[in-house]
Structures are given as structure tokens and as C-alpha cells.
C-alpha positions as CSV (number, residue, x, y, z in Angstrom):
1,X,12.2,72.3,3.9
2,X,13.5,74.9,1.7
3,X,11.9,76.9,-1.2
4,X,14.4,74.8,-3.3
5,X,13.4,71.4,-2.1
6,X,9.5,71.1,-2.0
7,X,8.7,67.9,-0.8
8,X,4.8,66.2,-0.3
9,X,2.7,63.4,-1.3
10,X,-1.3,63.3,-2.3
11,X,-1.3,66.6,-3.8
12,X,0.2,68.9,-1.1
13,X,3.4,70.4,0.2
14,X,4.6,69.4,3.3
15,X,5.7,72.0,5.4
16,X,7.6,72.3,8.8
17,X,9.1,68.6,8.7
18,X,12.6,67.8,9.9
19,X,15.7,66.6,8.5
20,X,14.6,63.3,8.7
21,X,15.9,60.8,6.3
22,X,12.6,58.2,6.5
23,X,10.4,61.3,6.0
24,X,12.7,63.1,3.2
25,X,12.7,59.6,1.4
26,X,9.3,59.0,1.6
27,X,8.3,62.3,0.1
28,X,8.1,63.2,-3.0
29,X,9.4,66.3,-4.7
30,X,6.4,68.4,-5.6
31,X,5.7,72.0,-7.5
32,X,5.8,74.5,-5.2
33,X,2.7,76.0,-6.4
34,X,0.7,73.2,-4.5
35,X,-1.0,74.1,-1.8
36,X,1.1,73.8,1.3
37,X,0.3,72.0,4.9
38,X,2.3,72.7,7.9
39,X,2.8,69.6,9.8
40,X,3.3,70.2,13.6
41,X,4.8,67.2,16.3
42,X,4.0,67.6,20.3
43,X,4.7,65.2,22.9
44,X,1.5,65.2,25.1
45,X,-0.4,62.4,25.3
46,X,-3.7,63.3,23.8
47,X,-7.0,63.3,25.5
48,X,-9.0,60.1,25.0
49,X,-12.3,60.5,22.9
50,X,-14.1,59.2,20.3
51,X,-12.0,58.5,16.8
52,X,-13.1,61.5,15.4
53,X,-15.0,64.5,15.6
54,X,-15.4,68.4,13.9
55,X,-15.1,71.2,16.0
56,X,-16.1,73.1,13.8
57,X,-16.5,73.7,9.7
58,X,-12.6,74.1,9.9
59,X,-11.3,71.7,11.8
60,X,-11.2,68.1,12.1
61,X,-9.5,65.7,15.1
62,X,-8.8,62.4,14.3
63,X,-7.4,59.4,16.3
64,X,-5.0,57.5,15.0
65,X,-5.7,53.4,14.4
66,X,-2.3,52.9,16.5
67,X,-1.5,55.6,18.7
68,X,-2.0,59.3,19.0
69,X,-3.9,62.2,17.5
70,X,-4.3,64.7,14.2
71,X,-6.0,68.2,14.6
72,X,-6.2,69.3,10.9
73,X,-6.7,73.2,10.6
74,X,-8.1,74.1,7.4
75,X,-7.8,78.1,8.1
76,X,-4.2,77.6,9.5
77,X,-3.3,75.1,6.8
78,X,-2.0,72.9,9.6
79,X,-2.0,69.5,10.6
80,X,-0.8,68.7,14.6
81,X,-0.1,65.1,15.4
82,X,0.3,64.5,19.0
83,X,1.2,61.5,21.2
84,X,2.7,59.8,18.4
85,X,5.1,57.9,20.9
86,X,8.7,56.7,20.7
87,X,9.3,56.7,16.4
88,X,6.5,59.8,15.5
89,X,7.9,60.1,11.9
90,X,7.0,56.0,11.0
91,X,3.5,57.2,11.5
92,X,3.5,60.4,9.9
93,X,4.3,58.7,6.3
94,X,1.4,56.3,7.2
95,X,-0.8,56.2,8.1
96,X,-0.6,60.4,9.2
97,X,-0.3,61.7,5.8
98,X,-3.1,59.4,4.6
99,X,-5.0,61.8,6.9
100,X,-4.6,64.9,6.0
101,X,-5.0,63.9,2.1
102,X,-8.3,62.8,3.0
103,X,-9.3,66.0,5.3
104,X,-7.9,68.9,3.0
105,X,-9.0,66.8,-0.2
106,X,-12.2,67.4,0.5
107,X,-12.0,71.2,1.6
108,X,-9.7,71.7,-1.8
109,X,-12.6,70.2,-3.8
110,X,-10.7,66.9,-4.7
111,X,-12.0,63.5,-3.8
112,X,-10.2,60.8,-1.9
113,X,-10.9,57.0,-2.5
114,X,-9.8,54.1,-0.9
115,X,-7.2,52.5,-2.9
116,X,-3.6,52.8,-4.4
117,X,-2.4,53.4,-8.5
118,X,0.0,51.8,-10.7
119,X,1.7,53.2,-13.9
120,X,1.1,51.4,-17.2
121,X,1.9,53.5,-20.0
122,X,1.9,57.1,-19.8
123,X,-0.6,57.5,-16.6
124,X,-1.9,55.7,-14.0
125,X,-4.4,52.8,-13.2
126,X,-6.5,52.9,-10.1
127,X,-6.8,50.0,-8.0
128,X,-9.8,50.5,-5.4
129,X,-11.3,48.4,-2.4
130,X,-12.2,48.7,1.8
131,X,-10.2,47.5,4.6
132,X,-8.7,44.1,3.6
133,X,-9.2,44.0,-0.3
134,X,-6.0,42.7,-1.2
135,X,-5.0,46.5,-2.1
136,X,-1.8,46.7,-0.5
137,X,-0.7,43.1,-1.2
138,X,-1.3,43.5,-5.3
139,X,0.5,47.4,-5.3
140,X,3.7,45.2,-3.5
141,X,3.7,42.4,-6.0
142,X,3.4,45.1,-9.2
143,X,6.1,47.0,-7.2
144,X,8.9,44.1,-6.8
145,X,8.0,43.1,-10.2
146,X,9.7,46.7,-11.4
147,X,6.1,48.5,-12.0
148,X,5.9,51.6,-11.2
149,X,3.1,52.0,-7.6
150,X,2.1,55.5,-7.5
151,X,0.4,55.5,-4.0
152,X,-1.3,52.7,-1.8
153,X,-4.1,53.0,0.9
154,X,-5.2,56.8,-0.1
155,X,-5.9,57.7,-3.8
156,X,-6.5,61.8,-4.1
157,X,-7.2,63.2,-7.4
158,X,-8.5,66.3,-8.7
159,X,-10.1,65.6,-12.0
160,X,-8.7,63.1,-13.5
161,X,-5.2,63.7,-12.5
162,X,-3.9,61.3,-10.1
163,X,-1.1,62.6,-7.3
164,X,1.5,60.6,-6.0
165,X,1.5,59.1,-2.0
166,X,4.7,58.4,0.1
167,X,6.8,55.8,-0.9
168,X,5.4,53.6,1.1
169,X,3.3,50.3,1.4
170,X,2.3,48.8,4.2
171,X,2.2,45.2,4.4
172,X,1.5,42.6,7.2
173,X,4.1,39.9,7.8
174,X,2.4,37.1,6.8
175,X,2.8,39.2,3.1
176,X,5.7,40.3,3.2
177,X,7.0,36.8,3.9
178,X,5.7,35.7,0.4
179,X,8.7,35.2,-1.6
180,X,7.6,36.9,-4.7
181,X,7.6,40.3,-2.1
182,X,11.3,39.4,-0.7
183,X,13.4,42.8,-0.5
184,X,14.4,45.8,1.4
185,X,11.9,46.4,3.8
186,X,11.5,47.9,7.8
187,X,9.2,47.3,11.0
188,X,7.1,50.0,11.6
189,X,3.7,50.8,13.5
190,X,4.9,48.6,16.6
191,X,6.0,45.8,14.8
192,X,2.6,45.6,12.9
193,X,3.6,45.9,9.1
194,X,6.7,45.7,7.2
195,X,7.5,48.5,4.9
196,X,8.2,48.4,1.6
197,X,9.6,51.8,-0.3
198,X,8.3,51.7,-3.9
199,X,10.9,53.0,-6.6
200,X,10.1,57.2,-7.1
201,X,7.6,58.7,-9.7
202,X,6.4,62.1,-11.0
203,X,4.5,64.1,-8.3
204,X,0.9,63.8,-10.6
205,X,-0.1,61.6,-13.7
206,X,-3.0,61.3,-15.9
207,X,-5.6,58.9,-14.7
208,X,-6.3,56.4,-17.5
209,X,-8.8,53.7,-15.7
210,X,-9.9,51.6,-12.5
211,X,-10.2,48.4,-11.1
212,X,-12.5,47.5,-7.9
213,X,-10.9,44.9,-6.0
214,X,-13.2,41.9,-4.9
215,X,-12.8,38.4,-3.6
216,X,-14.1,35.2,-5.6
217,X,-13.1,31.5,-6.2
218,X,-10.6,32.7,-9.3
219,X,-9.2,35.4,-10.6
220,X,-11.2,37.3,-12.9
221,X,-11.8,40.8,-14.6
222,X,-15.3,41.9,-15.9
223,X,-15.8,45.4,-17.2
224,X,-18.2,47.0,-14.7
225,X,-21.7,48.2,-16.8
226,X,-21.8,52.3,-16.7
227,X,-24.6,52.3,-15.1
228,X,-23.3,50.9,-12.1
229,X,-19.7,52.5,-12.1
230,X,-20.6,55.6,-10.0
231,X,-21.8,53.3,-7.3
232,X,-18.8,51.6,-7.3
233,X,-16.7,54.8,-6.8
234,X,-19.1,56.3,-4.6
235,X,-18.6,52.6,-2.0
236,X,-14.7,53.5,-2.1
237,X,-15.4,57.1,-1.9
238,X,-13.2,58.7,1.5
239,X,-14.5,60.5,2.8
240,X,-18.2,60.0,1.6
241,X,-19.8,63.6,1.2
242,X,-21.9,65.4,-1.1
243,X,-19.6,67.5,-2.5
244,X,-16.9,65.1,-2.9
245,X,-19.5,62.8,-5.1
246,X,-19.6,65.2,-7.4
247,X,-16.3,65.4,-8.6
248,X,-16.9,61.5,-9.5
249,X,-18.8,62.3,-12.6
250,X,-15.3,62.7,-14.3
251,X,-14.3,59.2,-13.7
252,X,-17.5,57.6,-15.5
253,X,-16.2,58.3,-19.2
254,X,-13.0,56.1,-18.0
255,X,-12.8,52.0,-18.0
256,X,-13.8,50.6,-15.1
257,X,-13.2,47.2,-14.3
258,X,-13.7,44.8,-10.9
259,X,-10.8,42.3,-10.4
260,X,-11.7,39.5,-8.4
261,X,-9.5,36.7,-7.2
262,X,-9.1,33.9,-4.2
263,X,-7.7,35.3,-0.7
264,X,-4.7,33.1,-1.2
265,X,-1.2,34.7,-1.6
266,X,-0.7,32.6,-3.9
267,X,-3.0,34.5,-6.2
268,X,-0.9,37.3,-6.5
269,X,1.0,36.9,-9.7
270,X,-2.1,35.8,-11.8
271,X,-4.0,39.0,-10.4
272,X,-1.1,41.4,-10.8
273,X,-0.8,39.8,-14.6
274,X,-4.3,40.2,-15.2
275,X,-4.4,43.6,-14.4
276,X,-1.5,44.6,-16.5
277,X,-2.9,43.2,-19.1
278,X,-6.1,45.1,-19.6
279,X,-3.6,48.3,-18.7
280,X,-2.0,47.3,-21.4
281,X,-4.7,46.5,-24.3
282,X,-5.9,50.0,-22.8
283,X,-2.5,51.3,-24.3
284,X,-2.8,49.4,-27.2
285,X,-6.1,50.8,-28.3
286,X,-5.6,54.8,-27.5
287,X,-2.4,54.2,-29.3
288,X,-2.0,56.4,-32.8
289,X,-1.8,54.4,-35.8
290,X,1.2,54.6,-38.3
């Protein structure tokens, strides 16, 4: 990619990609002051081990959920994927580049949680939760509804500025078959998700406050006590370290809120609404009077 055209996701520059339309579109166009990350293909079939291990203080290898490997080289400022198979670039956008976010985030000094973002006013609202919170499903209903989705699956920040992901979301078929998520979309990861491509934001944006994603009987929003919101970031925290938890302390002065709601589809548009909502009163509140 060309001085002209820097293009990454999560906080970084992507360097060394082709010409690919899926990758270019997926990218976001960054400053080119951000630190870069040169991201290497090869065709051999990598050795079989365990799903990940550090060869040393500088380097990380990771295997991939579906197929293949990541050697992330923090001296080189390089990430090698190998054995990706038959369409490599489908699993670079995700979940490769969810990777290296969450590797280099934590030797750049940033933190990494497990969630997505959504745009309500002028910055950004985080939505957190583990495997199977309903994440991914809530980002795609905000996202056909015309709300702006900042990332989904990996949330990096630095402070309490927020970076964009790919344009991507990831969503099994049974979700994506919900009519309320009806659109443009593509099979990818072996025919295990459909793919949506949220509409394109700003590289980076303010963060103004967070939701923890549980499941209950209905949907409901209670402001989580202070003195149990760093417990709450630290459970979504990825990866969990010491030095990462630290950088958490400058979430605490921001609203933090746990969203719960049935594990019905059919939930969806009262848990997206419910969400906007206190995103909005939010806005309301911090705005200036006159």
C-alpha cells in the first residue's frame, strides 16, 4: 500500500497487503504516523501444536480457530500467517487481524477487550462480553438500523480513545437469517458465518461509556456500582496481563452499564433500543446549555 493510501484497523497500519478488494474494503484509512505491522502470507501447512505459545518476550504463535497459523514479531513489526488455505485474505480481516490487535496492543501499552463499539453522538459506546454474549448479533442489528458499528469482536484502545476494526461482522446463519439483519452479506470462514460490511467511520473516536453484555429473562440495563466496574473490564480484558490492567483505571471515571436480555433473536430490537437510549440521555446530559 502506498505512502498515499494508509490503510489498517485497531490502531495500526497494515503493511505489505495486496491489491485485494475484500482486504482494501475492509480497511480503514488510517494516519500514517501509526505504528505500522507488516503482514506476511506463505503457503506451508504449519506444524501442528498447541493454540499458542511465546518463543520468546518478542514473539508470539498463535493458531487460528479455523485453519492455519500467526507468528507475530514484535522486533520485526511483523505478523506471518501461514496455511491459511484456499481464500487466506477472508481470514486475515477476521479473525487474523483480531490477532495481531490483541498481541501488539499489549506490547504498545494499549489494552484489548472483548467486545465491539457503536457511535452515538460524537464518540463511541463500548459493548463488552466472552464468546457467545450476543456481541456480534446486537453490533448487526445497530448496523442495519443505519448506526454507525465501529468494530466487533476486538475492542483496542489507548486511553480512552477507541480505534476502529475492519468492516466486518461476523455472524452465524441462523442470525443473519433474522429479517431485521437482511442485506448484503458473503460466506466466509468455510461456510461458517455470513459477513456483514458495516458502513465506514473515522479511524479513532473518543470513548464515551460501556455496556457488559449478559443474559436474563428480559431485557434490562442497570448501571454497574464503581466499585465493581474494574472487575467487570478486567473479565473482558484480552489478553489478561498485568500491565494491560492498568491502563483500565482510565475507563472507571466513564458510565458503565450491564445490558441483559433473553437469548432469543427476537430480543434484538428492544436490546439495541435500550442501549441507544442511555447513549443518548448520555448525550443529553454532557450537552452545553443555551
Amino acid at each position: 500500500m502506498s505512502a498515499a493510501a494508509a490503510r489498517g484497523a485497531y490502531g495500526l497500519r497494515m503493511l505489505g497487503l495486496p491489491d485485494d478488494d475484500g482486504l482494501r474494503e475492509a480497511l480503514v484509512p488510517v494516519p500514517h504516523h501509526w505504528p505500522g505491522v507488516r503482514v506476511e502470507l506463505r503457503d506451508e501447512v504449519p506444524a501442528r501444536g498447541p493454540g499458542a505459545h511465546h518463543v520468546d518476550g518478542d514473539r508470539v504463535e498463535l493458531r487460528l480457530a479455523e485453519d492455519g497459523r500467526v507468528t507475530l514479531d514484535r522486533r520485526a513489526a511483523t505478523a506471518t500467517f501461514t496455511g491459511l488455505g484456499a481464500r487466506p485474505y477472508d481470514l486475515v480481516v477476521h479473525p487474523g487481524l483480531a490477532y495481531i490487535a490483541s498481541v501488539f496492543s499489549e506490547w504498545l501499552g494499549r489494552h484489548a477487550l472483548h467486545g465491539g463499539a457503536f457511535l452515538a453522538g460524537d464518540g463511541a459506546w463500548a459493548v463488552l462480553g466472552g464468546h457467545e454474549a450476543g456481541k456480534s448479533s446486537t453490533l448487526a442489528w445497530l448496523a442495519r438500523s443505519g448506526h454507525g458499528v465501529l468494530a466487533d469482536d476486538v475492542l483496542v484502545l489507548e486511553g480512552e480513545t477507541v480505534f476502529a476494526g475492519p468492516r466486518s461482522i461476523d455472524l452465524r446463519a441462523a442470525t443473519a437469517r433474522l429479517p431485521a439483519l437482511g442485506g448484503p452479506s458473503s460466506v466466509v470462514r468455510g461456510g461458517l458465518r455470513q459477513r456483514m460490511r458495516p458502513a465506514a467511520t473515522a479511524a479513532s473516536y473518543p470513548m464515551r461509556g460501556w455496556f457488559a453484555m449478559t443474559w436474563g429473562d428480559d431485557v434490562e440495563v442497570r448501571s454497574i456500582p464503581a466499585a465493581e466496574r474494574f472487575s467487570t473490564l478486567v473479565e473482558n480484558l484480552h489478553p489478561t496481563s498485568s500491565e494491560a490492567r492498568g491502563g483500565l483505571f482510565d475507563l472507571l471515571s466513564l458510565p458503565g452499564y450491564e445490558l441483559s436480555r433473553p437469548k432469543r433473536l427476537s430480543s434484538l430490537p428492544e436490546a439495541a433500543t435500550a442501549l441507544l437510549d442511555v447513549a443518548a440521555d448520555h448525550d443529553a446530559l454532557a450537552a452545553p446549555a443555551g
